[in-house]
DOMAR-7585 format. One record per atom (N, C-alpha, C): residue in one letter; x, y, z. Coordinates in Angstrom, 1 decimal. Example, Ala and Ser with C-alpha at 12.3 -4.5 7.8 and 13.67 -1.06 7.14 Angstrom:
2
<site "A"; <13.2; -5.7; 7.8>>
<site "A"; <12.3; -4.5; 7.8>>
<site "A"; <13.2; -3.3; 7.8>>
<site "S"; <12.8; -2.2; 7.1>>
<site "S"; <13.7; -1.1; 7.1>>
<site "S"; <12.9; 0.0; 7.9>>
//
This chain:
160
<site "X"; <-21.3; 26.2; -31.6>>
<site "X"; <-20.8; 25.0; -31.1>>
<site "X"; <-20.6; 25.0; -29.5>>
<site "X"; <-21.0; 24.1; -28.8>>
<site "X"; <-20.6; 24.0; -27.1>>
<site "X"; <-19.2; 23.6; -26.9>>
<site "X"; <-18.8; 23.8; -26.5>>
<site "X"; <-17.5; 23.3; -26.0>>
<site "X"; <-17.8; 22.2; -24.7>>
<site "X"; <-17.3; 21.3; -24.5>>
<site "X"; <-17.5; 20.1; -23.4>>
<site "X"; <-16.1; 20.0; -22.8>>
<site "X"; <-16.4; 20.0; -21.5>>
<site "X"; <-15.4; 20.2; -20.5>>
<site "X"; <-15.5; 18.5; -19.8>>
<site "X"; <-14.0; 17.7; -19.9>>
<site "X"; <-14.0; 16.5; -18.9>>
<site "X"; <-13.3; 17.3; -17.8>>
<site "X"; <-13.8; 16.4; -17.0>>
<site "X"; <-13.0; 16.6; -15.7>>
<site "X"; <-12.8; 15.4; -15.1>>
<site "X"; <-11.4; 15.2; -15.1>>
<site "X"; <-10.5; 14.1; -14.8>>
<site "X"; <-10.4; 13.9; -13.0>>
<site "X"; <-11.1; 13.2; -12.5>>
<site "X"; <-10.6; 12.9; -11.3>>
<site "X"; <-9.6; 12.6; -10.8>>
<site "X"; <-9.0; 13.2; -9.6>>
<site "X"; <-7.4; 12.3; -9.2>>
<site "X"; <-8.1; 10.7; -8.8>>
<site "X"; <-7.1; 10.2; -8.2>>
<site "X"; <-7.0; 8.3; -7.7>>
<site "X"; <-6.6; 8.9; -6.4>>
<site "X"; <-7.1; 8.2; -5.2>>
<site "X"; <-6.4; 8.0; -4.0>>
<site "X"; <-6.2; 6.6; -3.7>>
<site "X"; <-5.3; 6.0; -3.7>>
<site "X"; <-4.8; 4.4; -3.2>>
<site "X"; <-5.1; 4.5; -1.6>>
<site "X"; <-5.7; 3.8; -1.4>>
<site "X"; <-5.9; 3.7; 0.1>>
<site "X"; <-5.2; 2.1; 0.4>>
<site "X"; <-4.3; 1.6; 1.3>>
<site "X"; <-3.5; 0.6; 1.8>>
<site "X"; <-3.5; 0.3; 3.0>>
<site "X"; <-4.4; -1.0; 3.2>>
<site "X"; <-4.4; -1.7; 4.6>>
<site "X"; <-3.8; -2.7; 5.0>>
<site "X"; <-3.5; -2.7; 6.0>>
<site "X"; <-2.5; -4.1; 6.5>>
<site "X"; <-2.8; -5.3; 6.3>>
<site "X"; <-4.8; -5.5; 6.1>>
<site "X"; <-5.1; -7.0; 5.7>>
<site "X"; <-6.4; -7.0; 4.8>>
<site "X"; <-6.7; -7.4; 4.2>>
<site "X"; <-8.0; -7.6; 3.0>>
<site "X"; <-9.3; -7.2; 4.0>>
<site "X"; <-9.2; -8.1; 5.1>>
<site "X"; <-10.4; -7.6; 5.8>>
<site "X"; <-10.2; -6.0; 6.3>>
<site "X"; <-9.5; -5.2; 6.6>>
<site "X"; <-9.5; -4.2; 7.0>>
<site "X"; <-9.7; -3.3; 5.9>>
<site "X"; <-9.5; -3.3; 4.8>>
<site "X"; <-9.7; -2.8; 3.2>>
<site "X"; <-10.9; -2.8; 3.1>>
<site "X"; <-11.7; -4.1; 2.8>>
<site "X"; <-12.9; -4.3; 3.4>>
<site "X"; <-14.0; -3.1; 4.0>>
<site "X"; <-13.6; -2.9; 5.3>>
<site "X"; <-14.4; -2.0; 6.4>>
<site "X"; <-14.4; -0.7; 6.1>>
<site "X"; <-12.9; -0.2; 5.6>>
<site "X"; <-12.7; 1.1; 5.1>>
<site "X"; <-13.2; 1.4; 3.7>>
<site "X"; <-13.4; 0.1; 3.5>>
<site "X"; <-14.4; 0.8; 1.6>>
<site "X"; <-16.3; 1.0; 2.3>>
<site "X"; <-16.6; 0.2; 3.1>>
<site "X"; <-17.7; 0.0; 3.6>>
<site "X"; <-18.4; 1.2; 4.2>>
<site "X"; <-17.2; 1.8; 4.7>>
<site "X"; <-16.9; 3.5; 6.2>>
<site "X"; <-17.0; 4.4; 5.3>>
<site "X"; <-16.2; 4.2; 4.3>>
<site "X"; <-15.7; 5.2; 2.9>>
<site "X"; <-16.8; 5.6; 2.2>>
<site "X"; <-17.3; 4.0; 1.5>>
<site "X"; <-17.7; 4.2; 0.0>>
<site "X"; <-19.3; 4.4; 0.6>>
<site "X"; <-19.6; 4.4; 2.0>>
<site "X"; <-21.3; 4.5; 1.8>>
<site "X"; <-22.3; 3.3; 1.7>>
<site "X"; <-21.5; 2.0; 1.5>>
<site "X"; <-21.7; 0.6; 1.0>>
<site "X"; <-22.4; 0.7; -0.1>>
<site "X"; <-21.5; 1.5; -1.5>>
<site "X"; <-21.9; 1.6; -2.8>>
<site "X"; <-20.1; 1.1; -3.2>>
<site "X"; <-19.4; 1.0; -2.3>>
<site "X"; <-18.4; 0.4; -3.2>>
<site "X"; <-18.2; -1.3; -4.1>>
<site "X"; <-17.8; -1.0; -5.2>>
<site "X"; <-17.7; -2.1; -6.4>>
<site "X"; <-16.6; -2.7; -5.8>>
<site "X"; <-16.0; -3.9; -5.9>>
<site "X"; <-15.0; -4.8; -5.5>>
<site "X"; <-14.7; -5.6; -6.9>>
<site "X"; <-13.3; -5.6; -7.4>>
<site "X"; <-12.5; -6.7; -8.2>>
<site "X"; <-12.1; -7.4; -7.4>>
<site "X"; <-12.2; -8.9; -8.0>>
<site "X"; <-11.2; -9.9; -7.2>>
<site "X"; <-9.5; -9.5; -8.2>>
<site "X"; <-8.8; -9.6; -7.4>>
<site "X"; <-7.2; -9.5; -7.9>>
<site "X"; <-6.2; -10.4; -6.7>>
<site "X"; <-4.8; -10.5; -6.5>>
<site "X"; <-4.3; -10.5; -5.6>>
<site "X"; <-5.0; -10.5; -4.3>>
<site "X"; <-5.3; -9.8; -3.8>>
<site "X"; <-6.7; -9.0; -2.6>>
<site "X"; <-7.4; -8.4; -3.3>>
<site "X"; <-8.8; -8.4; -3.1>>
<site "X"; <-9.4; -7.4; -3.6>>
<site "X"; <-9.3; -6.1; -3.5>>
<site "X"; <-10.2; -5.5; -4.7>>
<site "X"; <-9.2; -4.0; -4.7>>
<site "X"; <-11.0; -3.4; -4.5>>
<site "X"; <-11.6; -2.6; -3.9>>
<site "X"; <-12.7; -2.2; -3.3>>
<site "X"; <-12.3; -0.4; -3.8>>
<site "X"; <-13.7; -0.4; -5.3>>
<site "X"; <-13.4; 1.2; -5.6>>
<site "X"; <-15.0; 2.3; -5.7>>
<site "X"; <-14.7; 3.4; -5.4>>
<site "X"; <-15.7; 4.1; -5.1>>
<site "X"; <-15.3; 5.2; -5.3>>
<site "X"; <-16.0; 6.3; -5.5>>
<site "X"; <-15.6; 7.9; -5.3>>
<site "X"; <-16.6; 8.5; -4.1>>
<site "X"; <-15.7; 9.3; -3.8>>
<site "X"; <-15.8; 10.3; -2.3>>
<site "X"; <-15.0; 12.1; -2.8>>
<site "X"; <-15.3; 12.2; -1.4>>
<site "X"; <-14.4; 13.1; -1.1>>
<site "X"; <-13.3; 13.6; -0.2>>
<site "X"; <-12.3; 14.3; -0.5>>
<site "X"; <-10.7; 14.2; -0.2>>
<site "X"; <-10.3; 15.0; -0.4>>
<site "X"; <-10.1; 15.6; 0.6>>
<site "X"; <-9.0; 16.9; 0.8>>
<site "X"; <-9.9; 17.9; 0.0>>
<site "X"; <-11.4; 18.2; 0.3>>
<site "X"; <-11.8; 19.4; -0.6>>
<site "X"; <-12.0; 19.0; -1.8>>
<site "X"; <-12.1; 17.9; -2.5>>
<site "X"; <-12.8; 17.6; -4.0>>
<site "X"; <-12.8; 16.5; -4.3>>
<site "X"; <-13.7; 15.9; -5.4>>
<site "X"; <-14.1; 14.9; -5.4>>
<site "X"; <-12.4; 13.9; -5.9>>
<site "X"; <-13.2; 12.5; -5.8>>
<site "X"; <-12.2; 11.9; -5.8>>
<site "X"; <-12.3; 10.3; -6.4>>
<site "X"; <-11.7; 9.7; -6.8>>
<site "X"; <-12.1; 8.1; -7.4>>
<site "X"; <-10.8; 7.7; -6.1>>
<site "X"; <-11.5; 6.5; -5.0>>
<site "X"; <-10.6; 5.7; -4.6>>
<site "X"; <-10.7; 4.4; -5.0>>
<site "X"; <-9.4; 3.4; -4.5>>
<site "X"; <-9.1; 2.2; -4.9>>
<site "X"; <-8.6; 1.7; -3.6>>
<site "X"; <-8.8; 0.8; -3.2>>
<site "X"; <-8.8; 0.3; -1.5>>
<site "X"; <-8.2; -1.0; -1.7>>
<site "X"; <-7.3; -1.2; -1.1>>
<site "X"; <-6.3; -2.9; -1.3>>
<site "X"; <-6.2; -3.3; 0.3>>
<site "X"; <-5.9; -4.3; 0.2>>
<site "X"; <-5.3; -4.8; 2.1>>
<site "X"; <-4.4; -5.5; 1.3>>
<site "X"; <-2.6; -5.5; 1.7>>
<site "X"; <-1.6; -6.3; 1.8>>
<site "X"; <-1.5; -7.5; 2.5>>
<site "X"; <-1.1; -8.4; 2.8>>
<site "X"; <-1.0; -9.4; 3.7>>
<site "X"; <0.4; -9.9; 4.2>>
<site "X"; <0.1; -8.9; 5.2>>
<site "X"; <1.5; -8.5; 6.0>>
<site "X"; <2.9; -8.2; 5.3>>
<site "X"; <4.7; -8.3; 5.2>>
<site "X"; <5.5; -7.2; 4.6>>
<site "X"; <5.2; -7.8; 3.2>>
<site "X"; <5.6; -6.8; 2.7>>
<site "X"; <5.1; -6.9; 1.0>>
<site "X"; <7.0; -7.6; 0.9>>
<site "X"; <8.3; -6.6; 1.3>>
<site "X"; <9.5; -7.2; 1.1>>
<site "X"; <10.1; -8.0; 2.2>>
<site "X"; <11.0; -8.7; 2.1>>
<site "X"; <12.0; -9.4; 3.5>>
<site "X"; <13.6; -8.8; 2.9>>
<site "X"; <14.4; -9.0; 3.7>>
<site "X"; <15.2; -9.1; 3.8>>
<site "X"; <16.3; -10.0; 4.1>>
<site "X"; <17.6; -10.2; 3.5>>
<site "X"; <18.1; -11.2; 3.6>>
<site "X"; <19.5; -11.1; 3.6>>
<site "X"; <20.7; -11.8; 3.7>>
<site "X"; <21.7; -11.8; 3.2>>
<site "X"; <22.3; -12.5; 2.4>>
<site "X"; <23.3; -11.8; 1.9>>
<site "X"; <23.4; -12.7; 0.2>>
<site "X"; <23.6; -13.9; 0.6>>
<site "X"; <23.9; -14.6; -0.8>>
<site "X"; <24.6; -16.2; -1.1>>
<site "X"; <25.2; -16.6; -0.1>>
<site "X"; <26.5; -16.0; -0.2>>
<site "X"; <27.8; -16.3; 0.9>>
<site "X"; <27.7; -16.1; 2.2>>
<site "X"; <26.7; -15.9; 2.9>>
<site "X"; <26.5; -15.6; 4.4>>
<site "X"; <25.0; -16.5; 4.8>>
<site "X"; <24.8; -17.4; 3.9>>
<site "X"; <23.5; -17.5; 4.2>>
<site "X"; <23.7; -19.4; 5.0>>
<site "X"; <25.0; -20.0; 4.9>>
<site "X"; <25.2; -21.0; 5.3>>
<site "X"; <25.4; -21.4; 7.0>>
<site "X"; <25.1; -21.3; 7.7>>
<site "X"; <25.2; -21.6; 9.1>>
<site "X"; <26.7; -22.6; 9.2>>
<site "X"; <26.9; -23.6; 8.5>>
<site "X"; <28.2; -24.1; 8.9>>
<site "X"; <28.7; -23.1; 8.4>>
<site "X"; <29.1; -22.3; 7.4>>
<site "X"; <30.2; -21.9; 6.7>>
<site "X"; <30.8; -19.9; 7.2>>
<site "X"; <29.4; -19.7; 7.7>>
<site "X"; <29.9; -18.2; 8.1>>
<site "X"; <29.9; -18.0; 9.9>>
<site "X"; <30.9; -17.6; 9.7>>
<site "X"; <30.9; -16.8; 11.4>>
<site "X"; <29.8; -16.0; 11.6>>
<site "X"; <29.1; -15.9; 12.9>>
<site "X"; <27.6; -15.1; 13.1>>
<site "X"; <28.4; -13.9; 13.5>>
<site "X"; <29.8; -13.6; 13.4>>
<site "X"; <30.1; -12.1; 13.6>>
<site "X"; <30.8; -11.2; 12.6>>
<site "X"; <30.7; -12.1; 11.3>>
<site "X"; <30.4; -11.8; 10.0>>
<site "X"; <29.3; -11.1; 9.9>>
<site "X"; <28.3; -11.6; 10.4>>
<site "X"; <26.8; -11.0; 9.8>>
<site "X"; <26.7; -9.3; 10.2>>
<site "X"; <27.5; -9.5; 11.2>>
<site "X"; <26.9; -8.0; 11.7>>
<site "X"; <27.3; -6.9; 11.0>>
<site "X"; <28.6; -7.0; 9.6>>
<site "X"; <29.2; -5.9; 9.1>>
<site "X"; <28.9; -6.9; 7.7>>
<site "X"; <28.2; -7.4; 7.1>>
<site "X"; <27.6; -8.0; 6.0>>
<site "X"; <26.4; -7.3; 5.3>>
<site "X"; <26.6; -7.2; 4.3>>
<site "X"; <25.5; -6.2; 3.6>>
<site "X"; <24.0; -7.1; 3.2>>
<site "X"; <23.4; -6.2; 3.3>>
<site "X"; <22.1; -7.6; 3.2>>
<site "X"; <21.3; -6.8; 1.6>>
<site "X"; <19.8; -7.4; 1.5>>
<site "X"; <19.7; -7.8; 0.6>>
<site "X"; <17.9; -7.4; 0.3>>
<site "X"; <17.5; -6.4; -0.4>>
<site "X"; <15.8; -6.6; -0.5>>
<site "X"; <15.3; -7.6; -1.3>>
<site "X"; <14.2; -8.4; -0.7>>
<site "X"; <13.8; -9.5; -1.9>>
<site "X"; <12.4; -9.4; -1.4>>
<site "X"; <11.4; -9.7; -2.8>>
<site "X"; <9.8; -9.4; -2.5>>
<site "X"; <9.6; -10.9; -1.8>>
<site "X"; <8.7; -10.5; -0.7>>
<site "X"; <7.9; -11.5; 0.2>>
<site "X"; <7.0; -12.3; -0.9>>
<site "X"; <7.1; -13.9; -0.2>>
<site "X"; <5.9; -14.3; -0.9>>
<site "X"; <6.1; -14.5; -2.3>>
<site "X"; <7.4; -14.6; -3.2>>
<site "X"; <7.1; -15.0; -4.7>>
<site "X"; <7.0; -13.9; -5.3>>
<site "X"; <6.9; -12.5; -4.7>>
<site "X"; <6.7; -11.2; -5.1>>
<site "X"; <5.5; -10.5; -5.7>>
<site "X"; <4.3; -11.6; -5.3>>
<site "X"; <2.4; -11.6; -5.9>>
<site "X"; <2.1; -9.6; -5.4>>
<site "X"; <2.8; -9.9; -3.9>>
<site "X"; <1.8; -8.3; -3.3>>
<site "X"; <2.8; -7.4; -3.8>>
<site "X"; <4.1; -7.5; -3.9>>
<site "X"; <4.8; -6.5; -4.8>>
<site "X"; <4.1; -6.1; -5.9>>
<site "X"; <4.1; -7.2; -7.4>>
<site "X"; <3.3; -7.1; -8.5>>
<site "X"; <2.1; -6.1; -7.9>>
<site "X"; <1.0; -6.6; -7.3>>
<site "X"; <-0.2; -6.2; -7.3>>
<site "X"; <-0.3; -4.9; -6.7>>
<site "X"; <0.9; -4.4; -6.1>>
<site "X"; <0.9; -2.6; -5.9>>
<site "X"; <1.7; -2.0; -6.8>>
<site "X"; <2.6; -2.6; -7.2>>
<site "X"; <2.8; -1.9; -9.0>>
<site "X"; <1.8; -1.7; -10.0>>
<site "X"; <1.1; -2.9; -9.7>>
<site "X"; <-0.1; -2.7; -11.0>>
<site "X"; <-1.2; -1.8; -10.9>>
<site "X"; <-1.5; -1.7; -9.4>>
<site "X"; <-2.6; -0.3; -9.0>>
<site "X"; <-2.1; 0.5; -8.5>>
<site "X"; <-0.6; 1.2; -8.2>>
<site "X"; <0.0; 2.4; -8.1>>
<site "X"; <0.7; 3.3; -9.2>>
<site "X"; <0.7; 2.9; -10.4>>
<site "X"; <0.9; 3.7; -11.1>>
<site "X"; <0.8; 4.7; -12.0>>
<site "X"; <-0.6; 5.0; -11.5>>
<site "X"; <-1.1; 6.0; -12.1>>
<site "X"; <-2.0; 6.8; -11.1>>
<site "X"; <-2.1; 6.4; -10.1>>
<site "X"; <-2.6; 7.2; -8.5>>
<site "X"; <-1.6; 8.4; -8.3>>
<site "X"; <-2.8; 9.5; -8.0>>
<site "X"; <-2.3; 11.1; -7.6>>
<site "X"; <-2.2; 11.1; -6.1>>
<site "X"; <-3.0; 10.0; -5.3>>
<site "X"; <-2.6; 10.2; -3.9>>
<site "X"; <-2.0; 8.9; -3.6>>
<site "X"; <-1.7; 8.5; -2.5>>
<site "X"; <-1.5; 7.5; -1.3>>
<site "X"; <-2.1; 7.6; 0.1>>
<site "X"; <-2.8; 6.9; 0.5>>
<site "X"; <-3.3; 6.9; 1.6>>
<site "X"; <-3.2; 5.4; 2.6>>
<site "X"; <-2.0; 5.7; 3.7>>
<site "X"; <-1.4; 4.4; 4.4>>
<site "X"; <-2.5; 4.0; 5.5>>
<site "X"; <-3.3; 2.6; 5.6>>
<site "X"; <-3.8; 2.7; 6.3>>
<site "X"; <-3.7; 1.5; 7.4>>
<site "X"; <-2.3; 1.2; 8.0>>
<site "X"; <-1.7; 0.0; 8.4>>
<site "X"; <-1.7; 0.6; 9.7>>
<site "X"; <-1.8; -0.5; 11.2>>
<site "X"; <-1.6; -0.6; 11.9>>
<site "X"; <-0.4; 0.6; 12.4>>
<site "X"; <-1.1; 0.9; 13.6>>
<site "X"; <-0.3; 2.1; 14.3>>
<site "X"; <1.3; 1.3; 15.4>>
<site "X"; <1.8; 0.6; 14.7>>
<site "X"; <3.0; -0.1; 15.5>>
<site "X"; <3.9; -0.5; 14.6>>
<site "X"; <5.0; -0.8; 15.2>>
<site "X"; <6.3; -1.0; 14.1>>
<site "X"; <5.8; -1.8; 12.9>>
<site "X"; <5.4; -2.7; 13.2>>
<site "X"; <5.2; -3.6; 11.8>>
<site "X"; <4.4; -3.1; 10.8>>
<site "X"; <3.0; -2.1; 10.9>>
<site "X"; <2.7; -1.6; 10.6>>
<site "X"; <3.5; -0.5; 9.8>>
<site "X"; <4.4; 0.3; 10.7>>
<site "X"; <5.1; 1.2; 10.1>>
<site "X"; <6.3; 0.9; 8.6>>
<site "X"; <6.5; -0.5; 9.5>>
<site "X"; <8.0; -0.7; 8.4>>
<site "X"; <6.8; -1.9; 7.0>>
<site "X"; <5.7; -1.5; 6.9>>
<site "X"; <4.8; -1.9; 6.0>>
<site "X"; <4.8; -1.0; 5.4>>
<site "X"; <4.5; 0.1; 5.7>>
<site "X"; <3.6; 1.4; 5.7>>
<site "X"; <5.4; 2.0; 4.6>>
<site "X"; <6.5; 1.8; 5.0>>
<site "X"; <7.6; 2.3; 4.0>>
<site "X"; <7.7; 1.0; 3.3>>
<site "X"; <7.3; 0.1; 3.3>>
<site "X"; <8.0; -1.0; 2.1>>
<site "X"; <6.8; -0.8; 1.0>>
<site "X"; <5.7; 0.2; 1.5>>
<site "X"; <4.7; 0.5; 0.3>>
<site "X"; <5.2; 1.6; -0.5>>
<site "X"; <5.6; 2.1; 0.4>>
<site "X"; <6.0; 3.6; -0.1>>
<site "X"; <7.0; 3.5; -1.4>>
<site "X"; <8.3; 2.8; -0.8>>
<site "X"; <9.4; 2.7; -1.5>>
<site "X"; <8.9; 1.8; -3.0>>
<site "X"; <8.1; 0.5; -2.9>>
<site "X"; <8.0; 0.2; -3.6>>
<site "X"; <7.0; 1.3; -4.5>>
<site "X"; <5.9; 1.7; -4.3>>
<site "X"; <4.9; 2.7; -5.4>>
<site "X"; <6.0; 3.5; -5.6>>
<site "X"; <7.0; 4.9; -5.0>>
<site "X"; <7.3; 5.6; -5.3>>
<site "X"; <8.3; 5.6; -6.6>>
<site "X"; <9.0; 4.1; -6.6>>
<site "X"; <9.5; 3.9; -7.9>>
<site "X"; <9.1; 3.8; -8.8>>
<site "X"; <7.7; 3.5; -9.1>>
<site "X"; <7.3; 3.4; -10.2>>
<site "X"; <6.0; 4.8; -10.6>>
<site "X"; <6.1; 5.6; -9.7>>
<site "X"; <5.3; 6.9; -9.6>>
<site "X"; <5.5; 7.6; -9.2>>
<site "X"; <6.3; 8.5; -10.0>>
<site "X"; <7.3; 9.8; -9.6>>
<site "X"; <6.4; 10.8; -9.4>>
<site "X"; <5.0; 11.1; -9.5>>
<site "X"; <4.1; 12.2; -8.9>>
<site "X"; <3.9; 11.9; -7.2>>
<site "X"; <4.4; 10.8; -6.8>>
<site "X"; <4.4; 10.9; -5.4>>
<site "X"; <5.4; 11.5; -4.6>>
<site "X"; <5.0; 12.3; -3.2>>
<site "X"; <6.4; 12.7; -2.6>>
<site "X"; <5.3; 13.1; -1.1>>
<site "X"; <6.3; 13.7; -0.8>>
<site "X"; <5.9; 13.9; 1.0>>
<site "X"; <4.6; 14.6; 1.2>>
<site "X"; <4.0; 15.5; 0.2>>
<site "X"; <3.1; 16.1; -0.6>>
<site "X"; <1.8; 15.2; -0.2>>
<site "X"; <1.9; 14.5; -1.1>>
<site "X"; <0.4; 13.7; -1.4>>
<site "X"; <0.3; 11.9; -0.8>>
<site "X"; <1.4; 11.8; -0.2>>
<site "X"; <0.9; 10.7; 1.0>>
<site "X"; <1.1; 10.4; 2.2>>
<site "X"; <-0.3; 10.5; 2.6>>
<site "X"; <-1.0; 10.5; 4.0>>
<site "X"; <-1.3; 8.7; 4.6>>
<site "X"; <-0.6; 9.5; 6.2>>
<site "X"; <-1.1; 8.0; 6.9>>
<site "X"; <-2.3; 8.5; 8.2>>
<site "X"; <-3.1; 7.5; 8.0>>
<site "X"; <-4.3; 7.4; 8.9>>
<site "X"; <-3.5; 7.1; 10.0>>
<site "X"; <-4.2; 7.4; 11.3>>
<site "X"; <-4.3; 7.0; 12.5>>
<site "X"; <-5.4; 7.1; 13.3>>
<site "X"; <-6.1; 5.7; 13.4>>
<site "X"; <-7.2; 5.1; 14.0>>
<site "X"; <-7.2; 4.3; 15.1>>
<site "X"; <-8.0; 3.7; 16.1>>
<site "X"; <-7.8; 2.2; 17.0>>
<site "X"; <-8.7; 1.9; 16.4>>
<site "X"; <-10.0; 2.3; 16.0>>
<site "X"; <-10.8; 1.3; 15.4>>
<site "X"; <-11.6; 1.5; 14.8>>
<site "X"; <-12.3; 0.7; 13.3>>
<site "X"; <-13.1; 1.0; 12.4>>
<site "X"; <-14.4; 0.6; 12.4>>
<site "X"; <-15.0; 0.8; 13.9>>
<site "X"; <-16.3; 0.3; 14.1>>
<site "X"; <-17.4; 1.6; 14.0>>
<site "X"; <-18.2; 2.0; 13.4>>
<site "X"; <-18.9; 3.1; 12.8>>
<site "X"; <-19.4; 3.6; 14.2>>
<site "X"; <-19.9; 2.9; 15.3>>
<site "X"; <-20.3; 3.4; 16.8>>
<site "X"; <-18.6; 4.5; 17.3>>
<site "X"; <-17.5; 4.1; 16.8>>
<site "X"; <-16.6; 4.7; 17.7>>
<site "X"; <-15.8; 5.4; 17.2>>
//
């Protein structure tokens, strides 16, 4: 009898700051053999290679913070709170948007071996780049300082 050997590829999530940038990196990436779902943003997937072995990626662009922030009930009335209240008031995480781009990185990070951040090199970028994190990491306890990487590029034009 033969014995048959699968071999299970990891997932790398690749995360860009906007659809179109998701876009160019599956384009750069995939060889322009990458497949595209419509979802949320499209999700652009292909296999490559990563870190030394092959690999299945999944390519998303967010559109812009996935969370906001806010302060509760009781501080949220302009006649009723002092503005020097606010500054020792506890505030509040709530998903941007209705919570669509929250959902839609729960639904394709839960079962990904890597993370790969691929947002703008500037604060907004950055405090993107942790509202991804925080959110996948909850729901994907194989992630840790280990296995997600953030790019740093100025630009994704194949000449540069």
């Amino acid at each position: 009898q033969k014995k048959t050997c699968t071999i299970i590829m990891a997932t790398c999530l690749i995360i860009a700051e906007k659809p179109s940038i998701a876009e160019a990196i599956a384009k750069a990436m995939g060889g322009g053999g990458a497949k595209t779902i419509r979802s949320a943003t499209p999700i652009h997937m292909w296999s490559g290679n990563f870190l030394g072995r092959r690999m299945h990626f999944k390519c998303m662009g967010v559109t812009g913070h996935v969370m906001d922030i806010d302060f509760p009930q009781r501080y949220r009335s302009w006649e009723d709170t002092d503005p020097r209240d606010l500054f020792g008031a506890p505030t509040q995480d709530k998903p941007s948007g209705g919570g669509k781009m929250k959902r839609h990185l729960e639904q394709n990070a839960g079962s990904i071996d890597y993370l790969y951040l691929w947002l703008d090199c500037d604060r907004e970028g950055e405090n993107i780049a942790f509202e991804c994190i925080h959110i996948i990491t909850r729901i994907n306890r194989k992630l840790s300082k280990n296995n997600i990487y953030r790019a740093k590029f100025s630009s994704l034009a194949p000449s540069e």
